[in-house]
C-alpha positions in Angstrom: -5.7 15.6 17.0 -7.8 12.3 16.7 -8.7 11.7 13.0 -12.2 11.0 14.2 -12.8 13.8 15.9 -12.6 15.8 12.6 -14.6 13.2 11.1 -17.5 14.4 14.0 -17.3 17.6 12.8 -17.9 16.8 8.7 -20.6 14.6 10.1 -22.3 17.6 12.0 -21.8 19.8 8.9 -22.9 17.6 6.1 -24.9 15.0 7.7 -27.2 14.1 4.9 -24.0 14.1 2.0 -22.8 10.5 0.9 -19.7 9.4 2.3 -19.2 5.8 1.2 -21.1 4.7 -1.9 -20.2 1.1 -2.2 -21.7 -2.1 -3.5 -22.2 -3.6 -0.4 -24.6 0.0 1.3 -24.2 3.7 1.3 -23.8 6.0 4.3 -24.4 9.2 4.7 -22.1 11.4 7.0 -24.8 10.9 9.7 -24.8 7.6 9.1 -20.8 6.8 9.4 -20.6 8.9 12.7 -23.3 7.3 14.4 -21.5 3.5 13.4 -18.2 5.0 14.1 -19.5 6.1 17.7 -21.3 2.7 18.5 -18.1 0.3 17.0 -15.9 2.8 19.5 -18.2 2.0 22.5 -18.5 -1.8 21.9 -14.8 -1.9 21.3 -14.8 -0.2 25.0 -17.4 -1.6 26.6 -18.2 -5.6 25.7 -14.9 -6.2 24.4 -12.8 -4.5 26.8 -9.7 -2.5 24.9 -8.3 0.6 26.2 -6.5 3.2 24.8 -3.4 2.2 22.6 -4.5 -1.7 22.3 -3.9 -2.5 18.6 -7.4 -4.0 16.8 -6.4 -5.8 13.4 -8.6 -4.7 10.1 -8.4 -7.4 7.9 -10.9 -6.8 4.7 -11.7 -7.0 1.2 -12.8 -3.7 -0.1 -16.3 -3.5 1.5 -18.3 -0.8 3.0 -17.7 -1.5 6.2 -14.0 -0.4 6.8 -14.2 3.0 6.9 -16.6 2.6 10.3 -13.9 0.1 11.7 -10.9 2.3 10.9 -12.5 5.7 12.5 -14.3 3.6 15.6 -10.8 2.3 16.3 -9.9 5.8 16.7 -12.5 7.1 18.4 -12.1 4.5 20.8 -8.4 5.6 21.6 -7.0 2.4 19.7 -4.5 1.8 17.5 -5.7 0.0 13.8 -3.8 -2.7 12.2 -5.2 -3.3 8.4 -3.9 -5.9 6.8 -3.5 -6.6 3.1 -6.4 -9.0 2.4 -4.6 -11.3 -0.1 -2.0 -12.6 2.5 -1.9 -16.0 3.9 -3.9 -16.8 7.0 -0.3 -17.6 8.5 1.0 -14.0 7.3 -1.9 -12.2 8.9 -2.2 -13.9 12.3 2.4 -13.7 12.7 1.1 -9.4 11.8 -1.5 -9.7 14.4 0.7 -11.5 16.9 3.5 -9.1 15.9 1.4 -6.3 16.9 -0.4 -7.7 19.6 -3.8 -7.0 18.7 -6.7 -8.2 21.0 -9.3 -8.2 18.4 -9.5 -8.5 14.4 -12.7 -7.5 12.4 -12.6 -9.5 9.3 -15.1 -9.6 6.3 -16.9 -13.2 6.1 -14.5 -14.8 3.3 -11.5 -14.0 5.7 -12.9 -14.8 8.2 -13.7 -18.8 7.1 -9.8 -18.7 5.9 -8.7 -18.7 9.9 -8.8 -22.0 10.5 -6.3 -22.7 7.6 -4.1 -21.8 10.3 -5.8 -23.2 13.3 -2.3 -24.1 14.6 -1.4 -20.5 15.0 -2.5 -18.3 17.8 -5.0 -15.6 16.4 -6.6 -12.9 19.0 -10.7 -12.8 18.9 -11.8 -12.8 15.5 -15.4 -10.3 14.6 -16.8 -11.8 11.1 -18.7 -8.1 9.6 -21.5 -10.8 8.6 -21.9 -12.7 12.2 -24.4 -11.4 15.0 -21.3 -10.2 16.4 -20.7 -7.6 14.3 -23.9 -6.8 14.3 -23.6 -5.8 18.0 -20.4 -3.7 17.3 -23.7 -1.5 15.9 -25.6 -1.1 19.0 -26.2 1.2 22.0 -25.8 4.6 22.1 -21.9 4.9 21.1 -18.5 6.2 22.6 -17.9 10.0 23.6 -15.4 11.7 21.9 -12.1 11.3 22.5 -9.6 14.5 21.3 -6.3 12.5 21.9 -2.8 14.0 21.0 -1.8 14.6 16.9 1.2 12.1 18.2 -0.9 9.3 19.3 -0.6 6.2 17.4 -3.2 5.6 14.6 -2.2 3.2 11.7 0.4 0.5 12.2 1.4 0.0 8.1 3.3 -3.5 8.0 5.7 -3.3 5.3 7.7 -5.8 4.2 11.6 -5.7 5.2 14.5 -7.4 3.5 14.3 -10.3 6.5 11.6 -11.7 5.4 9.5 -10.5 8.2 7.2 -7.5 7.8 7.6 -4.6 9.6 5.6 -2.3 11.3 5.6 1.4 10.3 3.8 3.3 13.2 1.8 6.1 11.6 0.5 9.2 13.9 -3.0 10.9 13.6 -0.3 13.9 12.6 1.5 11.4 9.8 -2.4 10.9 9.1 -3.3 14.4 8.9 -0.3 15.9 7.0 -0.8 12.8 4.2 -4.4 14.4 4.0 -3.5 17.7 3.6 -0.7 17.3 1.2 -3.2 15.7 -1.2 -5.6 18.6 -1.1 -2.8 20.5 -1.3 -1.0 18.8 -4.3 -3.6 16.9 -6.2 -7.0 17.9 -5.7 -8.8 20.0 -2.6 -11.1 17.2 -1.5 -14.6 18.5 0.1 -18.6 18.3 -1.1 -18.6 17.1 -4.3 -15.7 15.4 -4.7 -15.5 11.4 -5.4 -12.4 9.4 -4.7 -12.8 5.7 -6.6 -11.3 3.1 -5.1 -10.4 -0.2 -6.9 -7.1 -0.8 -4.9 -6.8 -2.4 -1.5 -8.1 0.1 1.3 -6.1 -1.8 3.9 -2.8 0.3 1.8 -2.5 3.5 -0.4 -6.2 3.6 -1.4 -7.5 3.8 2.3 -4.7 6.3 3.3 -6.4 8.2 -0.1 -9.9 8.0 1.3 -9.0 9.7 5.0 -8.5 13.2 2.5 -12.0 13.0 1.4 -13.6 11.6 4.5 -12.4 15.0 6.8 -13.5 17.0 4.0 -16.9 15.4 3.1 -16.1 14.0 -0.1 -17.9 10.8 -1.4 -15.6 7.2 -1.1 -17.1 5.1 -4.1 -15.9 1.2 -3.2 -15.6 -1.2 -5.4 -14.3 -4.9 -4.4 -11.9 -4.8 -6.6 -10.6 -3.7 -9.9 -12.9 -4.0 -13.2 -12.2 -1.0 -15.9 -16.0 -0.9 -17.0 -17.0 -0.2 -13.4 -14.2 2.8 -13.1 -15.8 3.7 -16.6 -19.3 3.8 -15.3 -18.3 5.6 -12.6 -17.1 8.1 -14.7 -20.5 9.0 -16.5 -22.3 8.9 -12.7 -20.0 11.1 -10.2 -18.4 14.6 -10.5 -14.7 15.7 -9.6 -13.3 12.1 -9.3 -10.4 11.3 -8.5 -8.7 7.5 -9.1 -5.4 6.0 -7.2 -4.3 3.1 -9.6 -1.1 1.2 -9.6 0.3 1.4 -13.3 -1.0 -2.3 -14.3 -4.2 -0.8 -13.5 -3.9 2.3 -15.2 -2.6 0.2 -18.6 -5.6 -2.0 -18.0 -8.2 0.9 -17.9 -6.5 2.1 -21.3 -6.7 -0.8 -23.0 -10.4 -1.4 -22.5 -12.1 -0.1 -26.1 -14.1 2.0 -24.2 -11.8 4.1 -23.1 -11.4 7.2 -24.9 -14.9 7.0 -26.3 -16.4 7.1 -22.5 -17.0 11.0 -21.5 -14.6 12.0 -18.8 -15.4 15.4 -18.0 -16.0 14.0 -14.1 -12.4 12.8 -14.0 -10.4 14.9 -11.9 -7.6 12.9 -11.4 -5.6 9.3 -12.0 -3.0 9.0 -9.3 -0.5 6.8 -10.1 2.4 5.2 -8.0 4.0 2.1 -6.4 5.8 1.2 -9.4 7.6 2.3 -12.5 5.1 3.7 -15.7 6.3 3.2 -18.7 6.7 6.1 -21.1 4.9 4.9 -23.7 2.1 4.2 -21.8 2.0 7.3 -20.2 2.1 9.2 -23.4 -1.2 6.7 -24.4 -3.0 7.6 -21.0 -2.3 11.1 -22.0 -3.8 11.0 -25.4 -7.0 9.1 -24.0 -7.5 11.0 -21.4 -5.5 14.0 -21.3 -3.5 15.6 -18.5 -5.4 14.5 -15.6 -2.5 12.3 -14.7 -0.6 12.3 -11.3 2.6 10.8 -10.3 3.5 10.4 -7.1 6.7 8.4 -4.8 6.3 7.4 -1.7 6.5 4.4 1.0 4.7 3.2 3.7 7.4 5.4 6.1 6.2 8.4 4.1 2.5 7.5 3.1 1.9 8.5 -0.4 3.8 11.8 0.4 7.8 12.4 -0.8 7.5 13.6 -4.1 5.2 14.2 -7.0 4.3 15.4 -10.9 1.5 17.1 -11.4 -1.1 17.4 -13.7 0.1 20.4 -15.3 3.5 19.2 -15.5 1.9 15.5 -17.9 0.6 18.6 -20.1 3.5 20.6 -20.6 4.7 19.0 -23.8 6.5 21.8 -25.1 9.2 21.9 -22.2 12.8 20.8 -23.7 13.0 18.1 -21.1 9.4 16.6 -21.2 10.1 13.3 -21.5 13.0 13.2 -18.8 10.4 14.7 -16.6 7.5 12.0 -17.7 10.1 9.3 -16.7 10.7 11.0 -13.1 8.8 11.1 -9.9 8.2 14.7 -10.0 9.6 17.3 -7.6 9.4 17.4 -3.5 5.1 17.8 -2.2 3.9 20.8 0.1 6.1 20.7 3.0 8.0 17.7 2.7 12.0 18.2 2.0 13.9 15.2 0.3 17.9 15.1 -0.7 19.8 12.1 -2.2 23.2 11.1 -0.7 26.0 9.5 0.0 26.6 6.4 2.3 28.2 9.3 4.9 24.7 11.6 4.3 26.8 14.2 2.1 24.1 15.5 -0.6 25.5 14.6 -3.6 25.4 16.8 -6.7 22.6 16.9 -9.6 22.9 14.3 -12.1 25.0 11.8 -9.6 23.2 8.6 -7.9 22.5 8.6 -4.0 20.2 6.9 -1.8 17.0 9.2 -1.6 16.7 10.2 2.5 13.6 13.0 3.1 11.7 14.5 6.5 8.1 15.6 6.9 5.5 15.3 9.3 4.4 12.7 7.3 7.4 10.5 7.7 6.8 7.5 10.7 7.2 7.7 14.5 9.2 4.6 13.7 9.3 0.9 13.4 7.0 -1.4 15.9 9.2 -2.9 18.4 12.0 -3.0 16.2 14.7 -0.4 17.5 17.4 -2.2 15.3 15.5 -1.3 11.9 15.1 2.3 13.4 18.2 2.8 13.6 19.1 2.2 10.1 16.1 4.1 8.7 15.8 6.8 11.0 18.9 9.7 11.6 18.7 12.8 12.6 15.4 13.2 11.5 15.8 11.9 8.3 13.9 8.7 6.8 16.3 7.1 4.7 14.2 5.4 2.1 16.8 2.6 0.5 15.6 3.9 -3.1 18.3 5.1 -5.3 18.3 8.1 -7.5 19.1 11.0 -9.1 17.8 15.1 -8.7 18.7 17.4 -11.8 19.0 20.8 -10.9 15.1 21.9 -11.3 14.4 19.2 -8.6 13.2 16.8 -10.3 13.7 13.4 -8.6 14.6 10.0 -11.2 14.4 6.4 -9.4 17.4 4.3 -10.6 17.6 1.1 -8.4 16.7 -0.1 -5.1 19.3 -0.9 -2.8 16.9 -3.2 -1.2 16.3 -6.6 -3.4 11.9 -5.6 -3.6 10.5 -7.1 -6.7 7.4 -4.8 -7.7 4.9 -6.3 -9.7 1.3 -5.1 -10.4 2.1 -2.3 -7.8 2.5 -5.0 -5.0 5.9 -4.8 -3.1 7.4 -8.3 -3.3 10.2 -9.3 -1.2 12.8 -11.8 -2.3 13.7 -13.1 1.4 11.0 -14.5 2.6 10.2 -16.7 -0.7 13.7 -18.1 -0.4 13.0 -18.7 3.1 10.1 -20.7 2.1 12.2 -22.7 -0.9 14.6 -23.5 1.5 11.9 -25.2 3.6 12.2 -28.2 0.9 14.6 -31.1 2.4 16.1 -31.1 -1.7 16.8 -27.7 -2.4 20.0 -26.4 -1.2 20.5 -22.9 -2.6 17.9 -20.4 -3.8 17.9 -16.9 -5.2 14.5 -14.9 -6.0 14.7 -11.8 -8.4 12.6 -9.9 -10.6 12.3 -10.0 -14.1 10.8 -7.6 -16.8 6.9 -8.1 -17.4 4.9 -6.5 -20.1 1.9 -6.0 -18.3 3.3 -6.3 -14.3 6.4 -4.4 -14.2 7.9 -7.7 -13.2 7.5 -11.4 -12.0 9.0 -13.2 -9.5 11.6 -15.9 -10.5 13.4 -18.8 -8.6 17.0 -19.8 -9.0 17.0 -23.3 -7.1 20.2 -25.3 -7.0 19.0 -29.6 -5.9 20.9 -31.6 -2.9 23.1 -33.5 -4.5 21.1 -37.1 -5.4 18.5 -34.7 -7.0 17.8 -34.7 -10.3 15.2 -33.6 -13.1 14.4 -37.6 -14.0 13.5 -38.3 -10.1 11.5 -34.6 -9.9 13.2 -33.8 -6.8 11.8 -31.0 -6.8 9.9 -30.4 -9.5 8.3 -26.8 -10.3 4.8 -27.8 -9.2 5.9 -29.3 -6.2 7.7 -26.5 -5.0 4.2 -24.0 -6.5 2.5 -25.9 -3.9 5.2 -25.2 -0.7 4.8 -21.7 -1.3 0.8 -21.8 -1.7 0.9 -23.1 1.7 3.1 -20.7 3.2 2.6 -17.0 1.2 0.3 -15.5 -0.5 -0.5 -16.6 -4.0 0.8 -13.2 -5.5 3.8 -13.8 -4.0 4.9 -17.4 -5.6 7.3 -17.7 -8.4 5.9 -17.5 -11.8 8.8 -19.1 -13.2 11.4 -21.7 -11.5 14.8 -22.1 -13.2 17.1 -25.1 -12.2 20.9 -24.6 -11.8 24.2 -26.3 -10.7 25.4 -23.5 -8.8 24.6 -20.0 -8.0 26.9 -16.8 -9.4 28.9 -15.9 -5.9 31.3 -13.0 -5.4 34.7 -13.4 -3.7 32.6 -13.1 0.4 30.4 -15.7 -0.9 27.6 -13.3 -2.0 25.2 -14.5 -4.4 25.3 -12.3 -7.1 21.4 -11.3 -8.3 22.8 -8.8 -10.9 24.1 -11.6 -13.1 20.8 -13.1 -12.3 18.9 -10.9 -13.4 21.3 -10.5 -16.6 20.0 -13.8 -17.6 16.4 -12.9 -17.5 16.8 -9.9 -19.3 
């Protein structure tokens, strides 16, 4: 069933209860189905699309992406949100790759196209030009049920190529994501708040769909600032946060934490990277078991395994800190195993690739039958993770057989910064890894080997001059933090550059 058609029916039952408190407006239930129904019939009507075209949602956190997202769907269209920090370059090659016919983008975006003017974009709706202002008018789209297969959410993930891909998510992936979350972490509905300081175009939005077909509140905030999450502590009820673990350690560093009353807080759901024991054990202290772990990818959404609450506060359990250090145990209805390169399950305690199934897992891969292939078996979403299940169930990440660099929660993939370096007329090999950060998880690093003639006297190239190649081709976040100058590069016998003794240098 069409997420938006559930969203019609919260609407019609709580019409006057808020369901997006952000900087930028509030709007009540009534409010968001009204906008949803008018964006759906302008999105029909002036601009043409028909059921299944793809519309891109390009924003910074703002009030107005929630209305996009649900009067894409009730138009019968498929949304494409795109991580607002990429590169002009990156989002119009996901917009092409999709073949959107429209993007809505907040202003600042917006003002960013014609960085890439050389680059075909589709019609581009600023949310502060008259245009979007007439995305609000007339008297708005009828209903339409659709099928719980029907695509909703195309999730571009990055691949090892270089190239993101596509993850097509269903209104049933959609729905089941929901579901699991009131299921697993907290039973969303009137009177329930879900913060968001993380990018809604990713987890954070996925998040808010729980509360919106429940008719919790969605407080937005542009972006992350621990005294605003504090504040919103002392001003909502039953609130829930989704944090990346950079996040989370900033929140508990602030000296206000701790001494700030969180009887409101429900939950902190952590995930896309590694926390740290130690500072799990601080969070804990601070602000006591309200801590949730989840593992997931943008295959899965949010939804392949989890440790709950009670689970942070069982301290007297023999194997407490194994299980702090894990990823919890499989979520309501969602089956994982870890295996062999042949799919045997191997036994507890030994190291497999982690594969799982759930109506939650993808449809599949956009126009890329070569990557299903791989991922997708018999009904099984191998992930590329590596890991480890003890006999309770408990699921440990060990390694990644894919080369992703995580770092402040962001996925980071080696490929396409190398394909970037190698851009540069003097460098001649390249090799991007990760390397332990205090604060980040980790920060990107570049291995670059000269053309011979090159040299550290002549700067050819320098580390600034190849900071500015990739500021003009990736995002900012995505650049090396550090650039390290060899002869050669550490090869195997097949010519295969060995990262592991890379990495061994780092640390």
């Amino acid at each position: 069933m069409n997420l938006s058609y559930i969203l019609n029916r919260v609407a019609r039952a709580y019409p006057d209860a808020s369901a997006i408190t952000s900087y930028d407006g509030r709007l009540t239930y009534g409010e968001l189905e009204r906008q949803v129904a008018q964006i759906a019939g302008q999105l029909r009507g002036r601009h043409g699309l028909s059921p299944g075209d793809r519309v891109g949602i390009a924003m910074t956190n703002c009030a107005a992406f929630f209305p996009c997202l649900f009067g894409a769907w009730r138009a019968g269209l498929v949304a494409v949100p795109i991580n607002a920090k990429l590169h002009p370059r990156e989002m119009a090659w996901i917009l092409e790759n999709a073949g959107a016919k429209l993007a809505i983008l907040t202003a600042e975006l917006a003002a960013s196209v014609s960085e890439a003017a050389d680059v075909a974009w589709p019609t581009v709706i600023a949310t502060d030009e008259a245009n979007y202002a007439r995305l609000l008018q007339g008297d708005g789209a009828a209903l339409l049920p659709g099928e719980p297969g029907d695509p909703a959410w195309l999730f571009y993930t990055s691949g090892t190529t270089g190239r993101p891909k596509g993850a097509v998510l269903t209104h049933r992936n959609l729905l089941f994501c929901s579901h699991a979350y009131c299921a697993d972490i907290n039973p969303a509905g009137p009177g329930t708040t879900m913060v968001h300081a993380a990018p809604l175009s990713h987890g954070a939005g996925i998040y808010g769909l729980a509360h919106l077909i429940k008719g919790g509140n969605n407080v937005i905030y542009k972006g992350f600032d621990t005294s605003q999450v504090l504040m919103a502590l002392q001003t909502y009820q039953n609130i829930s946060v989704f944090a990346a673990p950079t996040m989370v350690t900033r929140l508990l560093a602030d000296e206000n934490c701790g001494a700030t009353d969180t009887n409101g807080l429900s939950a902190i759901i952590y995930g896309g990277a590694p926390m740290y024991l130690a500072d799990l054990k601080a969070g804990l202290e601070k602000l006591g078991p309200r801590f949730y772990g989840l593992y997931g990818q943008g295959e899965s959404p949010m939804t392949i395994t989890g440790l709950p609450q009670a689970m942070h506060a069982d301290m007297d359990h023999p194997r407490y800190e194994a299980r702090l250090m894990s990823v919890g145990v499989a979520r309501t209805g969602v089956a994982f195993k870890v295996v062999d390169e042949a799919g045997r399950e191997v036994p507890a305690g030994e190291i497999g690739e982690v594969i799982t199934k759930s109506d939650c897992v993808m449809d599949g891969y956009w126009k890329n039958p070569e990557a299903n292939e791989k991922a997708l078996r018999d009904g099984w979403l191998w992930t590329g993770d590596l890991g480890s299940v003890d006999e309770d169930g408990f699921l440990t990440l060990k390694d990644r057989s894919k080369d992703m660099i995580i770092s402040g929660g962001t996925n980071i993939y080696p490929r396409e910064i190398e394909e970037v370096l190698l851009t540069h007329a003097a460098v001649r090999e390249c090799a991007v890894i990760g390397a332990p950060h205090p604060d980040w998880g980790e920060e990107v690093v570049a291995f670059v080997v000269r053309q011979t003639g090159g040299s550290e006297e002549a700067g050819v190239p320098d580390a600034n001059e190849l900071d500015q190649l990739c500021l003009s081709r990736i995002a900012r976040f995505k650049r090396p933090k550090c650039y390290r100058f060899v002869a050669d590069l550490p090869k195997n016998n097949y010519g295969k550059i060995l990262k592991t003794a890379l990495r061994d240098e780092v640390g």
